[in-house]
C-alpha positions in Angstrom: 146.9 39.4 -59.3 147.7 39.2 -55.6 145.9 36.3 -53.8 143.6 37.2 -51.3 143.6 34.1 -48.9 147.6 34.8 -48.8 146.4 37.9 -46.5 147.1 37.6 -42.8 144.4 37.8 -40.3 143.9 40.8 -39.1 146.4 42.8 -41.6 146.0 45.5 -43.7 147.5 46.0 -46.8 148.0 49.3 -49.0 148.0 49.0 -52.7 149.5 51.5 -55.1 148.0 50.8 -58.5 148.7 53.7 -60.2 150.5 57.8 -59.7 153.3 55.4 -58.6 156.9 56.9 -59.4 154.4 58.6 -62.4 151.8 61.7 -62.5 149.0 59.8 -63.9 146.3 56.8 -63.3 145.8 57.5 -59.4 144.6 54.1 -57.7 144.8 53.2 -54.3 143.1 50.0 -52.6 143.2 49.3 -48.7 142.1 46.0 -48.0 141.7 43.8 -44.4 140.3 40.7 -44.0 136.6 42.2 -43.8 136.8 45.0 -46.8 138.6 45.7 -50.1 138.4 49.6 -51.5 139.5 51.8 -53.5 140.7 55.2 -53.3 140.6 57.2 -56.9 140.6 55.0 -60.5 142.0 57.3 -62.5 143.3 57.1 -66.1 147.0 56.7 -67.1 148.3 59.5 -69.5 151.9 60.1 -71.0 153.4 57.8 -73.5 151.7 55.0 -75.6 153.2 52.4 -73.2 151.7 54.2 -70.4 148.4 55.0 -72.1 148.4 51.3 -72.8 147.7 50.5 -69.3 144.4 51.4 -69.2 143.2 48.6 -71.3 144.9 46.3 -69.6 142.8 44.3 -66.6 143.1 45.3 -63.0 145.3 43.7 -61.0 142.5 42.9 -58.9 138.9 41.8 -59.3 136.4 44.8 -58.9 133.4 42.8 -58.0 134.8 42.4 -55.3 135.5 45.9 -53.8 133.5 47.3 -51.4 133.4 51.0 -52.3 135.5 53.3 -53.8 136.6 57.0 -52.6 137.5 59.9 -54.5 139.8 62.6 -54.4 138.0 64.6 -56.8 136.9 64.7 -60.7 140.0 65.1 -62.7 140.3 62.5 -64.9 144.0 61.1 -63.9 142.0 59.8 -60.5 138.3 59.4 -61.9 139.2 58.5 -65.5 138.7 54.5 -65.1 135.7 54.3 -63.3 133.7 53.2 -65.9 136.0 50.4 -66.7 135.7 50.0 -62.9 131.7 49.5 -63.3 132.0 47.7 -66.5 134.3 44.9 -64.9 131.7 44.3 -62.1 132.0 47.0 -59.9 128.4 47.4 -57.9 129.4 49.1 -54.9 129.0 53.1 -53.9 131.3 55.9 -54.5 131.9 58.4 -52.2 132.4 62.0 -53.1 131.9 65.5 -52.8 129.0 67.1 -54.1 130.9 69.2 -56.4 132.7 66.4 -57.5 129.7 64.6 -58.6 128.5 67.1 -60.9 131.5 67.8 -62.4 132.1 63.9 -62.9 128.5 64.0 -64.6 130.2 65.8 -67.4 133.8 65.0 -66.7 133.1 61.3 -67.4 130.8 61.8 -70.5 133.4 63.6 -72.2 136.2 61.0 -71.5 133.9 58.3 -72.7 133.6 60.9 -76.1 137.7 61.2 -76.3 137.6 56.9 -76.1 135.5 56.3 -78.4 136.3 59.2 -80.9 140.2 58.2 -80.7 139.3 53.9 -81.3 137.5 54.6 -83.9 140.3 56.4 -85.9 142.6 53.9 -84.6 140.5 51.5 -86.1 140.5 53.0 -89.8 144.1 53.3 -89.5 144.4 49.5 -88.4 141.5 48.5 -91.0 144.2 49.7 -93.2 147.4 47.9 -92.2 145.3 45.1 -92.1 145.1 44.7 -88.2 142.4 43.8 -85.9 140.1 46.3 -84.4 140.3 47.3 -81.0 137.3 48.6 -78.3 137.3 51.7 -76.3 138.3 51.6 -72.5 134.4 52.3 -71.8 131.2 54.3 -73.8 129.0 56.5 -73.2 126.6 54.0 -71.5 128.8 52.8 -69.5 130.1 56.2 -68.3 126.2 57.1 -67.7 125.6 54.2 -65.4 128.8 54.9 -63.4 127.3 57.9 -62.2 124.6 56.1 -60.0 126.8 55.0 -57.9 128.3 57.9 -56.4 127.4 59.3 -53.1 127.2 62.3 -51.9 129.8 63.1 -48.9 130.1 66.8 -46.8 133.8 68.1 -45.8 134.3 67.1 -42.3 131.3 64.5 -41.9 132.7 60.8 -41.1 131.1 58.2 -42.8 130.7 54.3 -43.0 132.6 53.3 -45.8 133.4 49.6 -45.4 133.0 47.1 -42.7 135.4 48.5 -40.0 136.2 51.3 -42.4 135.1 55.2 -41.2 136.1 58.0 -44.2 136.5 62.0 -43.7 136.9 64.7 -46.6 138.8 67.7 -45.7 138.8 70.5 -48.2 141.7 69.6 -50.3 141.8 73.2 -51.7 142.8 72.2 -55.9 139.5 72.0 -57.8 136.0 72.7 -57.0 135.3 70.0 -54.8 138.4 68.4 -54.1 139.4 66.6 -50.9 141.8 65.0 -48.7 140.7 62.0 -47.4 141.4 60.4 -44.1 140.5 56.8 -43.7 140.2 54.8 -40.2 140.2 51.2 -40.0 139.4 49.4 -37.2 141.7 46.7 -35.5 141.2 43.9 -32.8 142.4 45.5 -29.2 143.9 48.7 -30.6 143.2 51.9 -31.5 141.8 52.6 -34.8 144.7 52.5 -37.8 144.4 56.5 -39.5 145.6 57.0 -42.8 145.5 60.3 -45.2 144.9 60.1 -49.1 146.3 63.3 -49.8 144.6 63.9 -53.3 145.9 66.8 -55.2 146.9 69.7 -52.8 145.8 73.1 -53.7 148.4 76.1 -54.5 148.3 79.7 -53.1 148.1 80.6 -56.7 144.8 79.4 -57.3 141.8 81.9 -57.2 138.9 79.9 -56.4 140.3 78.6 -53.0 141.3 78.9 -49.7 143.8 77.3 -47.6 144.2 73.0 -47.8 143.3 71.5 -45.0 143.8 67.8 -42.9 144.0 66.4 -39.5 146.7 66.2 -37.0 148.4 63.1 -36.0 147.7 60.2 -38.6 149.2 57.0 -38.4 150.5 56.8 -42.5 150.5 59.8 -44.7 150.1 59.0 -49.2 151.1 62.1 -50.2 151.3 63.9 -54.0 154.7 65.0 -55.4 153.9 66.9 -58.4 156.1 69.6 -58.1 157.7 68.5 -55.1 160.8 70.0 -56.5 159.4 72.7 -57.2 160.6 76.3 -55.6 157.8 79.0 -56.8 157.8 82.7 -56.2 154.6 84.3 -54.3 152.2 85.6 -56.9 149.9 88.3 -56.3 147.2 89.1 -58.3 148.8 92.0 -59.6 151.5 90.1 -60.2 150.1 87.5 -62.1 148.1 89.7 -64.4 151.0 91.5 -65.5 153.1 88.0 -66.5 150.0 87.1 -68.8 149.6 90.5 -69.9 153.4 90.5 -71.0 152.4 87.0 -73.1 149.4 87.9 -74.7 150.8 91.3 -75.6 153.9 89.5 -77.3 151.4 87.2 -79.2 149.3 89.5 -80.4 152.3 91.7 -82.4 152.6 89.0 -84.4 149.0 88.9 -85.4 148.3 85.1 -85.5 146.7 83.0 -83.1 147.1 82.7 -79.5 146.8 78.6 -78.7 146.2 77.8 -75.1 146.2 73.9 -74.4 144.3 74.4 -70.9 142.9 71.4 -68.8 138.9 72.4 -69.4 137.9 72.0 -65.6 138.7 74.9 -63.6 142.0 76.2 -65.7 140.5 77.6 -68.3 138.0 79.2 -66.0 140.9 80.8 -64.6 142.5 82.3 -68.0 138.7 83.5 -68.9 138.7 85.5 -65.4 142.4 86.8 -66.0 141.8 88.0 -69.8 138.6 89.5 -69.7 139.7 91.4 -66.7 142.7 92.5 -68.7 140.7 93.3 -71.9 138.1 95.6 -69.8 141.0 97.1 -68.4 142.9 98.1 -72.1 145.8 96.8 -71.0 145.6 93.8 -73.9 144.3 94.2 -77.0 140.3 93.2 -76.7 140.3 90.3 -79.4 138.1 86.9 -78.9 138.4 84.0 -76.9 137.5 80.9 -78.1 136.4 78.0 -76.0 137.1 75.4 -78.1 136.1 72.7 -75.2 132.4 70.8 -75.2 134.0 69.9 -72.0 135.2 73.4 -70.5 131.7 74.7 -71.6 129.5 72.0 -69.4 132.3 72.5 -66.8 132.1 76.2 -67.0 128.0 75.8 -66.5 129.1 73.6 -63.2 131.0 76.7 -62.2 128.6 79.2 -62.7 126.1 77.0 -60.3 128.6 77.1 -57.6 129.9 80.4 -57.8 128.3 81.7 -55.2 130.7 79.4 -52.7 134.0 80.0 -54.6 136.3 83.0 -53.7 136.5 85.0 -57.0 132.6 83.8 -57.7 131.5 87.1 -58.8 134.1 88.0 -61.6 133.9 84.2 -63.2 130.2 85.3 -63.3 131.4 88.6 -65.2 133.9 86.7 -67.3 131.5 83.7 -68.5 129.1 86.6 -69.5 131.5 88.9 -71.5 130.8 89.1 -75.1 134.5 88.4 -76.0 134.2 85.1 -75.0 132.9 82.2 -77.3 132.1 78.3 -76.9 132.1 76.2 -79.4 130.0 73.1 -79.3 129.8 71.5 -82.8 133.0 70.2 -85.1 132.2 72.5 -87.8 132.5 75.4 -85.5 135.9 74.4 -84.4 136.9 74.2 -88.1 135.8 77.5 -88.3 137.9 78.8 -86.1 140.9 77.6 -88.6 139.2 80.2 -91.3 139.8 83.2 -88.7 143.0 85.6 -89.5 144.4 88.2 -87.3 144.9 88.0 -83.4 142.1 85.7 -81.9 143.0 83.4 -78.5 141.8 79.8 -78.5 141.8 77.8 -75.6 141.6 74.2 -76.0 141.8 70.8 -74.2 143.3 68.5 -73.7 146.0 70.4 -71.3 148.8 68.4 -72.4 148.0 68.5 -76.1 147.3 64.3 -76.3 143.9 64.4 -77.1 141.0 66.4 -78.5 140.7 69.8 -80.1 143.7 71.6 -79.2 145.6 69.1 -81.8 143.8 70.3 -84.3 144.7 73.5 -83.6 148.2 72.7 -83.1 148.5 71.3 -86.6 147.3 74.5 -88.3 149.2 77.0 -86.2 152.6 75.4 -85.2 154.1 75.5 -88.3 153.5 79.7 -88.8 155.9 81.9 -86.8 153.0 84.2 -86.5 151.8 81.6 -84.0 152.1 81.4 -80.1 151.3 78.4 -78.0 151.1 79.4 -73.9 151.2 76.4 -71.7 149.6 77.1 -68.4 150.1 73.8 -66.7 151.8 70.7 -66.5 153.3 68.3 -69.2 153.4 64.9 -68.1 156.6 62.9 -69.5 155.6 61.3 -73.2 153.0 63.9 -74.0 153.1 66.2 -77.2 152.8 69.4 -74.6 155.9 68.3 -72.8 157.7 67.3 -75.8 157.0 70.7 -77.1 157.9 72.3 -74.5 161.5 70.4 -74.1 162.1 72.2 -77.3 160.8 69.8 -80.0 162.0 71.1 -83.7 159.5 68.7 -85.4 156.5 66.5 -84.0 154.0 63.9 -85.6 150.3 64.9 -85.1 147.5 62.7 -86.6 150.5 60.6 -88.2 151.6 63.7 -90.2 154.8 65.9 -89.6 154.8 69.4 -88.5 157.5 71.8 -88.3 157.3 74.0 -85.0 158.0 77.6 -86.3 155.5 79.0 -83.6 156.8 80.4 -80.3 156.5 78.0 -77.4 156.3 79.4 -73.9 155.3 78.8 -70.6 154.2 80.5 -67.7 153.7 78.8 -64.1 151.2 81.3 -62.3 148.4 79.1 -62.6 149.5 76.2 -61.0 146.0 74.0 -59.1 149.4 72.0 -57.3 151.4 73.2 -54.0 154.6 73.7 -55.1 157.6 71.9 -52.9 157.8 74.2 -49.9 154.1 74.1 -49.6 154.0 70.3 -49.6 156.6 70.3 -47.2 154.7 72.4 -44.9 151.3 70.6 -45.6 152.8 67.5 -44.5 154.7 69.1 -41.8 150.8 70.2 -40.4 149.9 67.2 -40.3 152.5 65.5 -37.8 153.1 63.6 -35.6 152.8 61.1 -37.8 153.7 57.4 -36.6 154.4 55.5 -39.3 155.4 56.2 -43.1 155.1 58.8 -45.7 154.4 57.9 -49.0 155.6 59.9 -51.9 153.2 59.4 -55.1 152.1 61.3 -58.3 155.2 62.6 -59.0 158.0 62.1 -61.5 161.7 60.7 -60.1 162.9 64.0 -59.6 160.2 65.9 -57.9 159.7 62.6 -55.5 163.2 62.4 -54.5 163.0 66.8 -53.9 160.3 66.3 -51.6 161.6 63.5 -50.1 164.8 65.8 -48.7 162.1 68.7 -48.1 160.6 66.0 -45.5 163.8 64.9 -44.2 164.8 68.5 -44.0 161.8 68.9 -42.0 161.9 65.4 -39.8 165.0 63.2 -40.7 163.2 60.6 -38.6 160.2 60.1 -40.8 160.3 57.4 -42.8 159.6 58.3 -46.4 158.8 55.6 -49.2 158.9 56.1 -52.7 156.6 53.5 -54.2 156.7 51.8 -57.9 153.5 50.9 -59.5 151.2 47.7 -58.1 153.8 47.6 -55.0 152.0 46.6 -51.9 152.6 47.0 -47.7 151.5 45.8 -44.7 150.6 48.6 -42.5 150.9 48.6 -38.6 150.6 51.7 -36.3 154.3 52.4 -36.8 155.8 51.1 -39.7 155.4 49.5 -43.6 156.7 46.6 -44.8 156.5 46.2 -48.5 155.4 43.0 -49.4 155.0 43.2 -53.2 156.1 44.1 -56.4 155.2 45.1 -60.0 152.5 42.9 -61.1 152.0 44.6 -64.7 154.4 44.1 -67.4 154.6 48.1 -68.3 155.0 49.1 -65.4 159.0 50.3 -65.8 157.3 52.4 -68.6 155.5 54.9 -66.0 156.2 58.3 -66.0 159.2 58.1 -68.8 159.6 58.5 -72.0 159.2 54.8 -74.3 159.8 53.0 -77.3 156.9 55.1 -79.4 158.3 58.3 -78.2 162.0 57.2 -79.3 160.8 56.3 -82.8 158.8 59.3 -83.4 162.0 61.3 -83.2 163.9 58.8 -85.2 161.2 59.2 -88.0 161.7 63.1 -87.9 165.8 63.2 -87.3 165.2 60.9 -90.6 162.7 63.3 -92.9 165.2 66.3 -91.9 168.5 64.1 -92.8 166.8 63.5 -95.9 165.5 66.9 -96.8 169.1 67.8 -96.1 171.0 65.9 -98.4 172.6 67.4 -101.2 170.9 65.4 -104.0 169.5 61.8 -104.7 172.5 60.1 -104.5 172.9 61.6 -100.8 169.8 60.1 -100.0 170.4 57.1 -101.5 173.4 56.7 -98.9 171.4 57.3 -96.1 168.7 54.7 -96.9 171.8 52.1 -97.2 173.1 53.2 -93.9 169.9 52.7 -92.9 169.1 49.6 -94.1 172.6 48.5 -93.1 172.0 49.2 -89.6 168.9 47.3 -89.3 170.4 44.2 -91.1 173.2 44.6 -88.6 170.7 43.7 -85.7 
């Protein structure tokens, strides 16, 4: 943990705890010698070594942050701010009003996933004789987090912190999702302006305009996700006719459709696109399972602000359509296993490491009648990406499972700006004195936005920051002034050990069910055990 009193008086330092040369765990903190907040506390995702972050302690203390801001409610920049509450956190958090009510769900749910996946862990450690571990946070804790947030209009500023002034402007990715400009005050100059980017909004998505954001800020922290990213225009039209082409595909093979979908605002989407393609006859009518608890108290969030989304009326229509189905209770999702014949099912969690959809996965991948549609984007580590990167065999629940179902992907959904859009976003946004800071991205899409900007201004300067790095921040420039403070931290955003020996165990099962005869597989278990003796 970095020592406060080493701060100098009147400096201000920018922390990047987490999205750092990695998609997940978004955590900012700004801190002078008056104030100390945050901005997002999100939840790490990807591979174990990753995941294993989040029940780690912060590198700092959070009794004694002022306030915390936030982007908006998905959980890789809300996710941890429970722990955040739980490890002394008292102060407000500012947000959208749309945010908080999808956080009021968002939250519960993640609190659920915690608990639900310790206490397996736990059976399975009660067996190998190993000490039981405690979720991140529960449901209480989750709960009382949400009394702390306050309620913050686009475009209003606000008193945030001592010498600290915050302004949301409509971020354009998610029902209540912001940019967020922050301006700190500083002895005999003109006030320091900085821009949190958040997640920037796509011309693919339906529910939003155009992202917005001042002019002339003094540091810009901007996302990356698909930074190297070049997408083709989309119309509607367009876009109906590539999901049409996927669900017609799946249902010849008469077997299920599987949709891992990210249950806030995605699979609102797909419910819009396929009713309005069922009504129309141009895919087979056939039912649509919600097999969320999340997507379905999300969806009711929706429904009561429809009225200011573009596209309000037909989410309305689609929420309301027979075809579709939410399931609420386990046995119902069971049931869903029992069904034959073409039937969709969309399921969370988006990148397949949690909740239902693994389930699902586990009694579909191995059938060729199968199909499995990813809609969105598969962080490095996570059983979606490793599907999608063409995975013959993957461990689910600690059992094997052949992949005999067709694995596709279509990228029409996208809630992220793709790299051109980025570009010009930031581009808006000039002149901008000091630096640009390239997060929540992987290596390749930083370093493709990072030309896009130079492209754009080769005099910018643009920093690509690793995980618990810190600067001091003037008017003009950044000087980095610290370093990885977390042992894992190298792990971000690639692929670790737990990843590597997960394919080692399934290269092994197929050597083995390979071999010739039991002598054959004799020889490979001496190889084997010759190679490990070797170390």
């Amino acid at each position: 943990m970095t020592d406060p009193d080493s701060q100098r008086e009147g400096e201000i330092r920018l922390y990047f705890h987490g999205a750092a040369g990695a998609v997940t765990g978004s955590c900012f903190a700004l801190r002078t010698g008056e104030a100390h907040l945050l901005v997002d506390c999100g939840l790490f995702q990807g591979s174990k070594s990753e995941k294993e972050l989040n029940y780690r302690s912060f590198p700092f203390d959070p009794a004694a942050l002022d306030a915390v801001l936030l982007t908006h409610a998905h959980i890789d920049h809300s996710g941890l701010l429970p722990k955040l509450t739980k490890d002394g956190f008292t102060g407000p958090i500012f947000a959208t009003s749309a945010t908080i009510d999808l956080c009021s769900v968002m939250l519960a749910d993640s609190s659920h996933v915690q608990e639900a996946e310790v206490e397996q862990l736990n059976r399975r450690n009660a067996r190998r004789g190993l000490p039981p571990v405690q979720a991140i946070y529960d449901a209480e804790q989750a709960q009382a987090t949400l009394t702390q947030f306050r309620a913050v209009r686009l475009g209003a500023p606000v008193s945030v912190a001592r010498g600290m002034r915050a302004r949301f402007w409509d971020a354009g990715h998610l029902l209540g999702s912001a940019s967020i400009e922050v301006e700190i005050d500083r002895a005999g100059e003109a006030p320091l302006r900085l821009l949190f980017s958040g997640d920037i909004g796509s011309s693919l998505a339906p529910f939003h305009g155009a992202p917005t954001g001042p002019r002339g800020v003094d540091h810009l922290i901007c996302e990356s996700t698909y930074g190297d990213v070049d997408r083709q225009e989309v119309t509607l039209d367009q876009r109906l006719n590539v999901l049409q082409g996927e669900v017609a595909a799946a249902a010849r093979t008469s077997g299920a459709m599987l949709i891992p979908s990210f249950a806030v605002e995605r699979t609102q989407e797909l419910l819009v696109d396929l009713v309005r393609l069922m009504k129309a006859g141009t895919i087979p009518s056939a039912p649509i399972f919600v097999d969320s608890p999340l997507a379905t108290r999300a969806s009711a969030v929706f429904e009561s602000h429809a009225g200011a989304m573009a596209g309000g009326d037909a989410l309305l229509e689609a929420l309301r359509d027979p075809r579709v189905r939410f399931t609420e209770s386990v046995e119902q999702s069971k049931a869903i296993a029992r069904i034959r014949g073409f039937h969709i099912v969309i399921a969370a969690s988006g990148m397949c490491d949690a909740g239902r959809i693994r389930h699902h996965l586990k009694e579909w991948l191995w059938r060729d009648s199968a199909t499995v549609l990813f809609v969105g984007f598969q962080a490095q580590g996570t059983l979606g990406r490793i599907l999608l990167d063409g995975a013959r065999r993957v461990r689910i629940m600690g059992e094997d499972v052949r992949v005999k179902a067709r694995i596709r992907s279509v990228d029409i959904y996208s809630g992220h700006a793709d790299g051109p859009q980025l570009a010009a976003w930031i581009g808006e946004r000039r002149p901008i004195s000091g630096s640009v800071f390239l997060t929540h991205g992987e290596t390749h899409a930083i370093e493709g936005l990072r030309q896009r900007v130079k492209a754009l201004d080769d005099d910018l300067d643009v920093v690509a920051p690793t995980l618990d790095s810190a600067f001091a921040l003037t008017g003009t420039t950044s000087r980095q002034i610290g370093g990885p403070v977390r042992s894992a931290a190298e792990s971000a955003g690639r692929l670790d050990w737990h990843n590597e020996l997960s394919s080692l165990i399934l290269d092994i099962d197929e050597q083995m069910s390979q071999a010739a005869d039991e002598r054959a597989r004799k020889q490979i278990v001496r190889r084997l055990r010759k190679a490990l003796e070797s170390e």
